[in-house]
PyMOL CGO cylinders between C-alpha atoms (Angstrom):
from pymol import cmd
from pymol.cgo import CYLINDER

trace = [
    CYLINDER, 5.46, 14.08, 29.98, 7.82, 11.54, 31.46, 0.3, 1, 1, 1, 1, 1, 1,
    CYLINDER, 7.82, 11.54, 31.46, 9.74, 11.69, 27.81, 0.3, 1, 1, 1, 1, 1, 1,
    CYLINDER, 9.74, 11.69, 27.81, 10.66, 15.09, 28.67, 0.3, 1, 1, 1, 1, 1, 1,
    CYLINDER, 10.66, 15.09, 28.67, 12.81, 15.32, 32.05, 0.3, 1, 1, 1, 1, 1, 1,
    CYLINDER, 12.81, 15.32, 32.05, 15.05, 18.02, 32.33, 0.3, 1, 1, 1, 1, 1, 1,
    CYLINDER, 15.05, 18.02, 32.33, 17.99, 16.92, 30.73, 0.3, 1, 1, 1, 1, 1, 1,
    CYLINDER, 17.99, 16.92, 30.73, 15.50, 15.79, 27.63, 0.3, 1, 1, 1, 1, 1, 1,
    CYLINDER, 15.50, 15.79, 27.63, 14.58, 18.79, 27.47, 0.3, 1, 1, 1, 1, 1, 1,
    CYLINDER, 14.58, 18.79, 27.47, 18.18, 20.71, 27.50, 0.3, 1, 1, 1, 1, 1, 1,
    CYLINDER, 18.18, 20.71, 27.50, 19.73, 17.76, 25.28, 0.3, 1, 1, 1, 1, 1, 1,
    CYLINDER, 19.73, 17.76, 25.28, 16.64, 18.19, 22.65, 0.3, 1, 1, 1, 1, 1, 1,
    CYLINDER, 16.64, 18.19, 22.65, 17.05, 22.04, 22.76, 0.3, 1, 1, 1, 1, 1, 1,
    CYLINDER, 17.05, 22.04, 22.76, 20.71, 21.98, 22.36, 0.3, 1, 1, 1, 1, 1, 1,
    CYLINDER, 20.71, 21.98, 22.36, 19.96, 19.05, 19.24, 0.3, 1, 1, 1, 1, 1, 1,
    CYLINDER, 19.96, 19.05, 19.24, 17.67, 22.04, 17.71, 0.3, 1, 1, 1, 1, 1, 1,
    CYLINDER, 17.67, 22.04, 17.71, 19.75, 24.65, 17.88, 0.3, 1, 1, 1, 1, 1, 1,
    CYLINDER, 19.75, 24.65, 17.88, 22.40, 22.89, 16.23, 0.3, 1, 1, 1, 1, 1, 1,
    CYLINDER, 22.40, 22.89, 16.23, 20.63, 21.01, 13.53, 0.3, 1, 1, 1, 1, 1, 1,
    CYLINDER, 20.63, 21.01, 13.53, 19.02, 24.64, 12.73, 0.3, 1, 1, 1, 1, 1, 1,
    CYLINDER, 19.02, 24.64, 12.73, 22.85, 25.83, 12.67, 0.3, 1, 1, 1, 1, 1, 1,
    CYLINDER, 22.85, 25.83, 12.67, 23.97, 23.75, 10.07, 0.3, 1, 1, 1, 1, 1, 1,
    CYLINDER, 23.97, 23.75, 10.07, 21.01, 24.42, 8.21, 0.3, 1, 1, 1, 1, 1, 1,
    CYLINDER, 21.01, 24.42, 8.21, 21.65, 28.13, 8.35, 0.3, 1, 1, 1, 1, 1, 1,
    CYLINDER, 21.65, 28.13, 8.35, 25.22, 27.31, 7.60, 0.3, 1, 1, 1, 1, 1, 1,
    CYLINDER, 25.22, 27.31, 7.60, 24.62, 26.08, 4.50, 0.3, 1, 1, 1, 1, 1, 1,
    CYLINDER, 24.62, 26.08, 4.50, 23.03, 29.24, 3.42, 0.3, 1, 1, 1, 1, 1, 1,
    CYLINDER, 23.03, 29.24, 3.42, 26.00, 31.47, 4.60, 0.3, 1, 1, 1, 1, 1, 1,
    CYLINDER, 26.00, 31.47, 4.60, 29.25, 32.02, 3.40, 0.3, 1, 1, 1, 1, 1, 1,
    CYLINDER, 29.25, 32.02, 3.40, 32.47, 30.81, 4.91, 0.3, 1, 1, 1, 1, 1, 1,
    CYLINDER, 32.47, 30.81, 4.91, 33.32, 34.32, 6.71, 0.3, 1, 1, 1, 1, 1, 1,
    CYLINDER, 33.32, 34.32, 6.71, 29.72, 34.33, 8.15, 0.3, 1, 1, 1, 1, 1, 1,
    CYLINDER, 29.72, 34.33, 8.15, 29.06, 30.29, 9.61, 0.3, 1, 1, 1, 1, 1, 1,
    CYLINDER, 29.06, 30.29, 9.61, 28.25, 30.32, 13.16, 0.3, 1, 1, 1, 1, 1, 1,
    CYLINDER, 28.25, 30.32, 13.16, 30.49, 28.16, 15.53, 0.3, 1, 1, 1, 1, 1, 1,
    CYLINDER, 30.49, 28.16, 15.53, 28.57, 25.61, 16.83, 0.3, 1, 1, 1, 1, 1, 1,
    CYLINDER, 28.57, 25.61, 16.83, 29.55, 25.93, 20.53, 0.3, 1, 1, 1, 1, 1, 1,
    CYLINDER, 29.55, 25.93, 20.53, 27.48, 27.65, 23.65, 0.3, 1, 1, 1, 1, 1, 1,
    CYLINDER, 27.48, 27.65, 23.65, 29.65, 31.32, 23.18, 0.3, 1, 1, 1, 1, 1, 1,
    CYLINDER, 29.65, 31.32, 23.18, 28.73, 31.96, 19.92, 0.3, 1, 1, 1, 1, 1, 1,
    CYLINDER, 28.73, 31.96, 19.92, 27.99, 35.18, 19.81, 0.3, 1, 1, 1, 1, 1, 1,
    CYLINDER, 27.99, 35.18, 19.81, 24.44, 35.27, 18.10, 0.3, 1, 1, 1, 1, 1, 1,
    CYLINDER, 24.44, 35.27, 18.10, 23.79, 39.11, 17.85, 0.3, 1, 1, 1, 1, 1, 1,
    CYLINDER, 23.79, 39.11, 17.85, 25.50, 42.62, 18.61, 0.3, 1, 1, 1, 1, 1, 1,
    CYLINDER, 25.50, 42.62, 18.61, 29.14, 43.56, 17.83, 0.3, 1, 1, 1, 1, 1, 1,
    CYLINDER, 29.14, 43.56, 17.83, 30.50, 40.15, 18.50, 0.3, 1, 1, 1, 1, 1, 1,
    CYLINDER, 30.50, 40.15, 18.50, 27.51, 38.16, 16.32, 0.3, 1, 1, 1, 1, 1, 1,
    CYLINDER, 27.51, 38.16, 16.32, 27.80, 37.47, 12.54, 0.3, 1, 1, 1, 1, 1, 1,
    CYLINDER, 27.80, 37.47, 12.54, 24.27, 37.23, 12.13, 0.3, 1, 1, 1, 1, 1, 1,
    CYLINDER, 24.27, 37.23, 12.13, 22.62, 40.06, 10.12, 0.3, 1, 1, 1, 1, 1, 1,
    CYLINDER, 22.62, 40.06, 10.12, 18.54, 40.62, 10.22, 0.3, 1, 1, 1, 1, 1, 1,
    CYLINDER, 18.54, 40.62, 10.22, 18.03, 38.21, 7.27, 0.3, 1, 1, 1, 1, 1, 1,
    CYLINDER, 18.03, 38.21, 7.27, 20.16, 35.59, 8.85, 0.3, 1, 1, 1, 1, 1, 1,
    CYLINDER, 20.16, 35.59, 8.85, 18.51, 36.05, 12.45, 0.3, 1, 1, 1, 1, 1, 1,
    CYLINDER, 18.51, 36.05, 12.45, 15.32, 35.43, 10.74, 0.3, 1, 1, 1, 1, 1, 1,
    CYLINDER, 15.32, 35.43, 10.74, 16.27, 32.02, 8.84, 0.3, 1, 1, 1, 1, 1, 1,
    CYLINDER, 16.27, 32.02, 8.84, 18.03, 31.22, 12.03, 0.3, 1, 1, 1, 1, 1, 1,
    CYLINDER, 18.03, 31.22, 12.03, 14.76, 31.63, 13.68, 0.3, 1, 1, 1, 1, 1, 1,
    CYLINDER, 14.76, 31.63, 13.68, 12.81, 29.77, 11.31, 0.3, 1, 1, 1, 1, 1, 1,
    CYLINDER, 12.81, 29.77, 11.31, 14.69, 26.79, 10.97, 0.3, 1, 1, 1, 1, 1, 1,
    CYLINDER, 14.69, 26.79, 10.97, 15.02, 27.02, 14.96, 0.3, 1, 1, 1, 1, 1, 1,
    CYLINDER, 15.02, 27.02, 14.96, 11.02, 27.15, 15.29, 0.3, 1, 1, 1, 1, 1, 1,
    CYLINDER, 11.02, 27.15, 15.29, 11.08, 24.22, 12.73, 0.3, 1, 1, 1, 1, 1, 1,
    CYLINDER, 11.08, 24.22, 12.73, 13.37, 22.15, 14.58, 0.3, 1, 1, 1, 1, 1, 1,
    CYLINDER, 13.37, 22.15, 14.58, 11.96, 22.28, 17.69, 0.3, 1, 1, 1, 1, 1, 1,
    CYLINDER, 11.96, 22.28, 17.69, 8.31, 21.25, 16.14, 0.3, 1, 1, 1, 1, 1, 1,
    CYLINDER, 8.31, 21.25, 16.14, 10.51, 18.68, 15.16, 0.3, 1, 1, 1, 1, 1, 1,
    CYLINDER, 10.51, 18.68, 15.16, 11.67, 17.41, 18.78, 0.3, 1, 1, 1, 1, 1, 1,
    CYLINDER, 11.67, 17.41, 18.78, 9.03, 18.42, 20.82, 0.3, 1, 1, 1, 1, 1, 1,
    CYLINDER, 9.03, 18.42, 20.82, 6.26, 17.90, 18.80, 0.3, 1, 1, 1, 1, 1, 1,
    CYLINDER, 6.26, 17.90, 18.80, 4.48, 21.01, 19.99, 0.3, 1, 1, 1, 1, 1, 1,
    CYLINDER, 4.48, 21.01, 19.99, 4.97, 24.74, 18.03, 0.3, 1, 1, 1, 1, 1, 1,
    CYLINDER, 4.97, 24.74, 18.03, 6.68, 27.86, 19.86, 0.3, 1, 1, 1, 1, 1, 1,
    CYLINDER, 6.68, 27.86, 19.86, 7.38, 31.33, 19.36, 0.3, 1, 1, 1, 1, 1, 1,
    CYLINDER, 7.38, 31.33, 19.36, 10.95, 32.39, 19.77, 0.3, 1, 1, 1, 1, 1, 1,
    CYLINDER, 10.95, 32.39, 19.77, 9.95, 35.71, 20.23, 0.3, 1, 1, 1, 1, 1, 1,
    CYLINDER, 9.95, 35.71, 20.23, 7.73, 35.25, 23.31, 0.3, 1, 1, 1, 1, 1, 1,
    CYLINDER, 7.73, 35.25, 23.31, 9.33, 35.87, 26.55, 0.3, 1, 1, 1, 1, 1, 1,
    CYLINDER, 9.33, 35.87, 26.55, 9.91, 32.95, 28.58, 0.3, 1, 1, 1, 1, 1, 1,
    CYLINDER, 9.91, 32.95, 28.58, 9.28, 33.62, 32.69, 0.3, 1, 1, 1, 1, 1, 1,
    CYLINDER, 9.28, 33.62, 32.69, 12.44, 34.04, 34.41, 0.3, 1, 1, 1, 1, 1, 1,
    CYLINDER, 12.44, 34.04, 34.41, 14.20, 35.52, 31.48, 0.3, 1, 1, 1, 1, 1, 1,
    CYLINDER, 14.20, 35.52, 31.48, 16.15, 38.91, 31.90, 0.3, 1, 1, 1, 1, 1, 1,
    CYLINDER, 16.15, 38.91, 31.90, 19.16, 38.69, 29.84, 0.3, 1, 1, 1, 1, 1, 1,
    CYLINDER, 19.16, 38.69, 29.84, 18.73, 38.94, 25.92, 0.3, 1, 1, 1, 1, 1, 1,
    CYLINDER, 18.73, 38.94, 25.92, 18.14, 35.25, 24.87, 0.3, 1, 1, 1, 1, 1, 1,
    CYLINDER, 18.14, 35.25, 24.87, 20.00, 35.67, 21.33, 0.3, 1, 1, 1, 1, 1, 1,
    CYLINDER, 20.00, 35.67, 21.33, 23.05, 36.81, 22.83, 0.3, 1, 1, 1, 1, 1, 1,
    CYLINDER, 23.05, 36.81, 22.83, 24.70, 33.47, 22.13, 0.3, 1, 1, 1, 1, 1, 1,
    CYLINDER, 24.70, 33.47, 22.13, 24.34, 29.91, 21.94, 0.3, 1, 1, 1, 1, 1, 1,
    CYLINDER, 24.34, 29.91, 21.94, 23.91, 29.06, 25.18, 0.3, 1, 1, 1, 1, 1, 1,
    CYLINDER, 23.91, 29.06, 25.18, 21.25, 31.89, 26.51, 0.3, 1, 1, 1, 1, 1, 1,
    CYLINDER, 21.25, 31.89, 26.51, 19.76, 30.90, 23.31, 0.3, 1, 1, 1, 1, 1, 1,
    CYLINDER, 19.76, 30.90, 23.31, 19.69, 27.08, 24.11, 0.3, 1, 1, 1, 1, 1, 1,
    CYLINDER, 19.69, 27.08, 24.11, 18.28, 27.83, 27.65, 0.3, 1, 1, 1, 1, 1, 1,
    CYLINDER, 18.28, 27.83, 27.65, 14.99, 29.88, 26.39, 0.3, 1, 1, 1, 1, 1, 1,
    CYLINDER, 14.99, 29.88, 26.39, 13.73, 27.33, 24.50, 0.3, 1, 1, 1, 1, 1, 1,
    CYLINDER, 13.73, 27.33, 24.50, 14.42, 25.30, 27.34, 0.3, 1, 1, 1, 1, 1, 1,
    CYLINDER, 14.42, 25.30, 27.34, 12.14, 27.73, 29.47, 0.3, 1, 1, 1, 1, 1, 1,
    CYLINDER, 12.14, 27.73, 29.47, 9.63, 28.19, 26.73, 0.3, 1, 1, 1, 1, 1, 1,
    CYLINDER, 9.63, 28.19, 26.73, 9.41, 24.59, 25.88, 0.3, 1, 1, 1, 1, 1, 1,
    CYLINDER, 9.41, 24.59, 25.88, 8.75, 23.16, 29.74, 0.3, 1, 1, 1, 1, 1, 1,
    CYLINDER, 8.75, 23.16, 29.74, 6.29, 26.38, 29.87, 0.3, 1, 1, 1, 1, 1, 1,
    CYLINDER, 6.29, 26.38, 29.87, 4.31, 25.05, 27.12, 0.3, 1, 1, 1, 1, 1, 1,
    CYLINDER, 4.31, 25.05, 27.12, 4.67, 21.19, 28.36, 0.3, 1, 1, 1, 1, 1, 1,
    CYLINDER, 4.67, 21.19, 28.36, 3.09, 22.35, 31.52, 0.3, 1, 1, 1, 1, 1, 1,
    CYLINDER, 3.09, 22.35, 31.52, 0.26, 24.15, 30.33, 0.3, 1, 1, 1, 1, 1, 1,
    CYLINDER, 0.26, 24.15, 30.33, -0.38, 21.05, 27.73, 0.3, 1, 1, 1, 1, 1, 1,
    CYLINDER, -0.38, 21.05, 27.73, -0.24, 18.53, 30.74, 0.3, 1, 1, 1, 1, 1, 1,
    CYLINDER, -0.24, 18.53, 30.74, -2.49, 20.70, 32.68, 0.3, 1, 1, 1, 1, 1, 1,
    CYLINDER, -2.49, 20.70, 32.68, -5.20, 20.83, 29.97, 0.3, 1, 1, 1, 1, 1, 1,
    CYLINDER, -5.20, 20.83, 29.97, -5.01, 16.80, 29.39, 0.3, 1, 1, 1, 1, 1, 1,
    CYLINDER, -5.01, 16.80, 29.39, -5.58, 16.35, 33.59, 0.3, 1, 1, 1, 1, 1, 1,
]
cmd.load_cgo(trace, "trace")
């Protein structure tokens, strides 16, 4: 687990969300490419995601972070601590895969011990 300190763990998640991104953004058109910066607005009045593009978005997200964690998670479980919608933008996004990802770290480590 030492490979995964906090800041691993916040730099990997933010390295997933973007390289999912720019995968999705090569799907899109111009009008609709999400800004790859912590307010992008993900969802709601201000997001430019529709339902088929929040679902490739989460796909390639749950992909990506297989890819740098090496372990699978749900985007749609609810990680503890977590009140405010976590597809709001960028950043609430990038901080509940955070959460979920040292959840499911800990329980791993606490099965190996």
């Amino acid at each position: 687990m030492s490979d995964y300190g906090d800041n691993n763990v916040r730099n990997r998640a933010e390295a997933a969300v973007y390289a999912a991104i720019d995968g999705l953004n090569e799907m899109l058109p111009q009008a609709h490419m999400l800004k790859k910066s912590p307010e992008t607005a993900l969802l709601g009045r201000m997001g430019k995601l529709d339902s088929a593009g929040f679902i490739n978005l989460i796909v390639l997200l749950e992909e990506r972070c297989e890819e740098q964690f090496g372990i699978a998670i749900s985007l749609s479980n609810d990680a503890p601590g977590s009140e405010e919608n976590p597809f709001e933008n960028i950043a609430t996004l990038i901080d509940h895969i955070e959460r979920l990802v040292k959840v499911s770290l800990r329980l791993t480590s606490d099965r190996l011990v």
